[in-house]
TIPALO-896749 format. One record per residue (C-alpha): residue number from 1; residue in one letter; x, y, z. Coordinates in steps of 0.25 Angstrom, whole numbers, padded with zeros to 4 digits. Layout:
# residues N
NUM, a, X, Y, Z
...
END
This chain:
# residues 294
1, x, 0026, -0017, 0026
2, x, 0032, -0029, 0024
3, x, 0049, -0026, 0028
4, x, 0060, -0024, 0019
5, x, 0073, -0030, 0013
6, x, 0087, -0025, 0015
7, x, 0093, -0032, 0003
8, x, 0110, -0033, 0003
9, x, 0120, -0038, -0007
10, x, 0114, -0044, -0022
11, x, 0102, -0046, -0017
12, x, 0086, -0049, -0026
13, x, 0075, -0053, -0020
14, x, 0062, -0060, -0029
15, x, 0047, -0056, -0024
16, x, 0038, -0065, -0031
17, x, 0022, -0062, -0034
18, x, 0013, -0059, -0024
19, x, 0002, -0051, -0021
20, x, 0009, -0040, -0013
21, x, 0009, -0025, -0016
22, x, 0025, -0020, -0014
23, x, 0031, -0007, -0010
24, x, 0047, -0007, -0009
25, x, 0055, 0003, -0003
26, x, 0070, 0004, -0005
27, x, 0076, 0010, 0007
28, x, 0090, 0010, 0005
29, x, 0097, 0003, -0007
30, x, 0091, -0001, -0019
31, x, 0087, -0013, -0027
32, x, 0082, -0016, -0041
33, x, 0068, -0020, -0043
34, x, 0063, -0031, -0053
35, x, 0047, -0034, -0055
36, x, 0037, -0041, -0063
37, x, 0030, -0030, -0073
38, x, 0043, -0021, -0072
39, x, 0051, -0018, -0084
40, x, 0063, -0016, -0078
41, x, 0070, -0017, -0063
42, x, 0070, -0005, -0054
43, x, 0079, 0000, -0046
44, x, 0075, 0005, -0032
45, x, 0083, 0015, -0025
46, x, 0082, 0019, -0009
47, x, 0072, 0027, -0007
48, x, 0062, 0022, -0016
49, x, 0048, 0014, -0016
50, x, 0043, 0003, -0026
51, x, 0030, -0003, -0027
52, x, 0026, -0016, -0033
53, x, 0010, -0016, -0032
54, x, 0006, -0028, -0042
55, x, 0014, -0040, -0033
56, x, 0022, -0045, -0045
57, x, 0037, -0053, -0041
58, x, 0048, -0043, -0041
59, x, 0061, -0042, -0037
60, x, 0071, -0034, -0029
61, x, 0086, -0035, -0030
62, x, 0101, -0027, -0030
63, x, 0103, -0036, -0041
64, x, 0094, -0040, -0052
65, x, 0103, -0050, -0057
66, x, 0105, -0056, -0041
67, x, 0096, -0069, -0040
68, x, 0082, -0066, -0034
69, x, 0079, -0073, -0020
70, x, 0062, -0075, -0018
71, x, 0060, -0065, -0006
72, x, 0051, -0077, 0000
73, x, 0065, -0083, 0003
74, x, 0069, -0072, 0011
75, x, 0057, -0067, 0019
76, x, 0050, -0078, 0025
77, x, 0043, -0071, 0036
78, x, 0033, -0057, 0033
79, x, 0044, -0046, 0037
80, x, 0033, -0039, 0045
81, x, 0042, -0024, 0042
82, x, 0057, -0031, 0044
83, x, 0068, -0029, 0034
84, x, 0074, -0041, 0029
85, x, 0089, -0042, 0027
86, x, 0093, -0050, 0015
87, x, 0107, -0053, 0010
88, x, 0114, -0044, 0024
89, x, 0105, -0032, 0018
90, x, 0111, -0017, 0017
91, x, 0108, -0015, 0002
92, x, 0094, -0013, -0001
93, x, 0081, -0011, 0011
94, x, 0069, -0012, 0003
95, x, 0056, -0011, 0011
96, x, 0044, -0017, 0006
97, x, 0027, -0017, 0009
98, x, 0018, -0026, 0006
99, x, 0004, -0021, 0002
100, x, -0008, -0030, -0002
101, x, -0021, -0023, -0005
102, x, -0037, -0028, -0007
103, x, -0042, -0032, -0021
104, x, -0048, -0021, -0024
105, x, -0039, -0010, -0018
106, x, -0027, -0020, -0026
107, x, -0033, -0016, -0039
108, x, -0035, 0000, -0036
109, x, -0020, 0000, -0032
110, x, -0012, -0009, -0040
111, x, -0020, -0005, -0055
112, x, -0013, 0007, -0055
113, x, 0001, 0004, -0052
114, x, 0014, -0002, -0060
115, x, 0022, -0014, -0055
116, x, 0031, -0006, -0049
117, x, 0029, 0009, -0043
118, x, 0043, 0014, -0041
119, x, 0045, 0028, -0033
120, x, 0058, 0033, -0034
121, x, 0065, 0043, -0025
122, x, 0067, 0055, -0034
123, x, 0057, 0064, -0028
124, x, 0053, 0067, -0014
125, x, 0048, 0053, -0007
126, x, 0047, 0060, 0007
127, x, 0035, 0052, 0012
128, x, 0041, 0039, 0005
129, x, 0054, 0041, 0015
130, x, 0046, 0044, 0026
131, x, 0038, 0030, 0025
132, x, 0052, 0024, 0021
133, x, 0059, 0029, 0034
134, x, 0048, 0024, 0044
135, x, 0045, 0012, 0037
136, x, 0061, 0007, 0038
137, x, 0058, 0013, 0054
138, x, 0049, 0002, 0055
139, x, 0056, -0009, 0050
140, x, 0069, -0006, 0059
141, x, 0062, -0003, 0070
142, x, 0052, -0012, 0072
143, x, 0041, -0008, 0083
144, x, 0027, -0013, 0087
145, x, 0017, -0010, 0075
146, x, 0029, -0009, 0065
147, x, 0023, -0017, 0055
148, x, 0010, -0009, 0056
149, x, 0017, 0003, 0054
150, x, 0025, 0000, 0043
151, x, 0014, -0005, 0038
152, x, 0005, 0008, 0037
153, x, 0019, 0014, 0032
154, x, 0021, 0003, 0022
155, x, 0006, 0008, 0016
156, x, 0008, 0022, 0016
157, x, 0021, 0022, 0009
158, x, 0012, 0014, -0003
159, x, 0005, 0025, -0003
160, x, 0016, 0035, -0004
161, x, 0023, 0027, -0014
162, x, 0009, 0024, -0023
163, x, 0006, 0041, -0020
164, x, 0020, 0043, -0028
165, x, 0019, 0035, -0038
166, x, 0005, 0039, -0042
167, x, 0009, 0052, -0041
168, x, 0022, 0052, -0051
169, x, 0016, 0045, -0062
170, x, 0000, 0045, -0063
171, x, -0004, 0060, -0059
172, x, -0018, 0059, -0060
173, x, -0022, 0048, -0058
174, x, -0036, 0044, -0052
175, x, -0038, 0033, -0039
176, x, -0035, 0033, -0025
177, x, -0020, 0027, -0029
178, x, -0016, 0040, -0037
179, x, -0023, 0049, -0026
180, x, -0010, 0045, -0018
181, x, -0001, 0053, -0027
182, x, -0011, 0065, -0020
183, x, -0005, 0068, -0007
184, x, -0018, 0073, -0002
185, x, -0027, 0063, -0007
186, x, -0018, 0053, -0004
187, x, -0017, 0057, 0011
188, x, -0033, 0057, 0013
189, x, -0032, 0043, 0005
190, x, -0022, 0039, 0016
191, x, -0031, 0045, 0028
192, x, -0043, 0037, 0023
193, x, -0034, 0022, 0020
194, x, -0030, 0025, 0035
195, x, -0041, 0029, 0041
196, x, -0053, 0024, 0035
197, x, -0063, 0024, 0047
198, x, -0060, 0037, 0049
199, x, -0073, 0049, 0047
200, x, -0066, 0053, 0035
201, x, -0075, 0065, 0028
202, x, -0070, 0073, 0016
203, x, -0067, 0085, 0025
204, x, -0058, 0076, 0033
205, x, -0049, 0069, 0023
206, x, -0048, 0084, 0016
207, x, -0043, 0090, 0027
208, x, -0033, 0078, 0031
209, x, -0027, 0082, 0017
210, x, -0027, 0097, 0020
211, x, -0039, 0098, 0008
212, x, -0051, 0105, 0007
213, x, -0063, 0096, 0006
214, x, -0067, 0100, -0008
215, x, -0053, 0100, -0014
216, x, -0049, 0085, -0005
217, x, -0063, 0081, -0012
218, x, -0061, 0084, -0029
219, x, -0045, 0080, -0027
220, x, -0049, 0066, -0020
221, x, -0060, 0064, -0029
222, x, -0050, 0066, -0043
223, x, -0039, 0059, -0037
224, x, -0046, 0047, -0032
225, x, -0057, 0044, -0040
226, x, -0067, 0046, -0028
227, x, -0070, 0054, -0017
228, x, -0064, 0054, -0004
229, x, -0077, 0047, 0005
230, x, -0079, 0035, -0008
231, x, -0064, 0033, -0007
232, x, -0065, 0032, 0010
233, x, -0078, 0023, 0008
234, x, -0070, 0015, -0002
235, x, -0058, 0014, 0007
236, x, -0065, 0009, 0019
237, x, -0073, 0000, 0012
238, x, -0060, -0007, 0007
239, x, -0055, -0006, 0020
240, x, -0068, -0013, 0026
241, x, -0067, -0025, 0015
242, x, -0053, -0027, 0022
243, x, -0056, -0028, 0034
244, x, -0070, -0036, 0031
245, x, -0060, -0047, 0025
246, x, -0047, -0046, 0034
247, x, -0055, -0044, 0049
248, x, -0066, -0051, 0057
249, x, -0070, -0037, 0061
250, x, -0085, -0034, 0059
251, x, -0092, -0024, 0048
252, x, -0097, -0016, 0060
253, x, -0082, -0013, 0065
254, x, -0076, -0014, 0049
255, x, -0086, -0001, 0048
256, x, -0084, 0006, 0059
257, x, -0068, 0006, 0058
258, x, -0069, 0012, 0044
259, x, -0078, 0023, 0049
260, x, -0093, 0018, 0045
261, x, -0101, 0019, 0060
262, x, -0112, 0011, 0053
263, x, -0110, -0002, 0049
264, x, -0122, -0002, 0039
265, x, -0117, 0011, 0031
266, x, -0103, 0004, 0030
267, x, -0109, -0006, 0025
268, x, -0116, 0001, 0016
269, x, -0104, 0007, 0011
270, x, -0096, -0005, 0011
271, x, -0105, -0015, 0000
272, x, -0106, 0000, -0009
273, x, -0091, 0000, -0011
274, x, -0087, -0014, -0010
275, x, -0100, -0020, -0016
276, x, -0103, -0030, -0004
277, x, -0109, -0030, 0010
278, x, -0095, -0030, 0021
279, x, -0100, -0046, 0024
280, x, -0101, -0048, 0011
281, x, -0088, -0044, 0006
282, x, -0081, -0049, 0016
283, x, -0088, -0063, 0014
284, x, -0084, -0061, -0001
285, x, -0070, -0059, 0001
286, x, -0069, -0068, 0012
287, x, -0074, -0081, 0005
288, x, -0066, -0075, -0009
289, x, -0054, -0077, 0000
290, x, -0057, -0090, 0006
291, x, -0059, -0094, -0009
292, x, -0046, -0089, -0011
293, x, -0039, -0099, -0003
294, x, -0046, -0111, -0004
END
C-alpha cells in the first residue's frame, strides 16, 4: 500500500506515466477523475474503488478547471502507508496501492482489463468496507509490521475489487482473472497465492471451499481453463522465477519452500513450465536486466 491523500479546498493533483498498476479508494468526500484512454472524467463518490491497471498519466481533482500540481512536488519521500495532507486536508481522503507485477503474469492480468475499472457503491460491498475500515486502522495507528500488513491488505482488496468487476460485466468468462468473480474458486485461488509450499491435494483445496472433490474439480476446470494441481504447479513456478531473480537464496531452499522435498523433481518441474533449467533462467534474466541498465 503506498498511503493516501487528504485533499482540502480547490485542489488537482497530475500523476504523470509510469509503470505502476493503481487501486484508489475514496473514503470520504469525492473528486473527479480525468485519464488517458478515458472518454469522459468520472466522478468518485465515498465509498467506492477505482482501478487504473495500464499506468497511463491521470489526474484527481475537486475541480477539473483548478491548475494541476505534479504529485512529484508534493511526495518527495515513499509514504510507506502515511496520509499526506495537502492544502489543510478535510475534503477528499483517497487511499491508494501500488502494484507491479512480472512480465508474464503483467500480460494475463492487464489484457482483459479497461483503463479504468470503476466499482460503484450501489450494491452490497461488505467485504470491500471491511478491507477499507482496517486498511484506514493502519494508516492511523501505525504499529510494528504496519506496512506489511496493509500490504497483504492492499493485495487482497485487488482481488476483491477485480472479483466484482469480472463479475458485473463479463459472466463467463474463461482464466484465472474471471474465476475471482466465483467466490469459491476464487478462495481456493487465494489459499494457493498464499500458501504455495503448502501439500495442497484436490481433496484439500475442495474441502477449504466447502466442495466435493468432484464438483470443486469440473467447476475449477470451466472457470479456469485448468485444473486445480497445473494452476498450483504454475503458480509456484512463478513464484520460484521471483525469488530466483530477487534473492540469493539457493535452488535446493527455493524448492523446498514452495513444497517440492526433491530438488531434482522441482526442477523437473520448473524448465517444463517456464522452459529453462532454475540456473538458467535466472542467469537469462539476470544478464537481461544488467543489459537493461547499461
Amino acid at each position: 500500500m503506498a498511503g493516501g491523500i487528504d485533499a482540502g479546498g480547490d485542489w488537482s493533483i497530475q500523476f504523470e506515466q509510469d509503470a505502476y498498476f493503481r487501486c484508489f479508494a475514496i473514503v470520504s468526500g469525492s473528486c473527479w477523475l480525468s485519464a488517458e484512454g478515458m472518454d469522459s472524467p468520472v466522478r468518485l463518490q465515498e465509498g467506492e474503488f477505482v482501478v487504473l491497471p495500464h499506468g497511463r498519466a491521470f489526474r484527481l481533482a475537486s475541480d477539473l478547471w483548478a491548475p494541476p500540481v505534479d504529485i512529484m512536488t508534493i511526495i518527495t519521500a515513499p509514504l510507506n502507508g502515511r496520509v499526506l495532507c495537502w492544502q489543510g486536508g478535510g475534503d477528499c481522503l483517497a487511499l491508494c496501492a501500488l502494484f507491479t507485477f512480472n512480465d508474464g503474469d503483467a500480460d494475463i492480468l492487464l489484457g482483459v482489463l479497461p483503463p479504468l475499472v470503476h466499482i460503484r457503491k450501489d450494491a452490497d460491498r461488505a467485504a470491500m468496507r471491511w478491507y477499507l475500515e482496517r486498511m484506514m486502522k493502519v494508516t492511523r495507528e501505525p504499529q510494528p509490521g504496519g506496512v506489511l500488513l496493509g500490504e497483504h491488505l492492499a493485495q487482497m482488496m485487488l482481488v476483491e475489487v477485480l472479483g466484482l468487476y469480472l463479475g458485473d460485466t463479463v459472466p463467463g468468462g474463461v482464466g484465472w482473472l474471471y474465476a475471482l468473480a466465483d467466490k469459491q474458486i476464487s478462495a481456493a485461488i487465494t489459499a494457493m497465492h498464499e500458501n504455495p509450499g503448502y501439500r495442497w491435494t484436490l481433496q484439500a483445496l475442495a474441502e477449504r471451499v466447502g466442495m466435493s472433490r468432484s464438483a470443486f474439480a469440473g467447476r475449477f476446470k470451466e472457470r479456469v481453463g485448468a485444473s486445480a494441481m497445473e494452476y498450483l504447479t504454475r503458480w509456484r513456478m512463478r513464484r520460484a522465477g521471483h525469488k530466483l531473480v530477487t534473492s540469493t537464496d539457493p535452488v535446493s531452499s527455493i524448492a523446498l519452500s514452495l513444497g517440492y522435498e526433491s530438488e531434482s523433481a522441482f526442477c523437473f518441474a520448473f524448465k517444463r513450465e517456464m522452459g529453462n533449467s532454475p540456473r538458467q533462467y535466472s542467469h537469462a534474466r539476470l544478464s537481461a536486466f544488467s543489459d537493461a541498465h547499461q
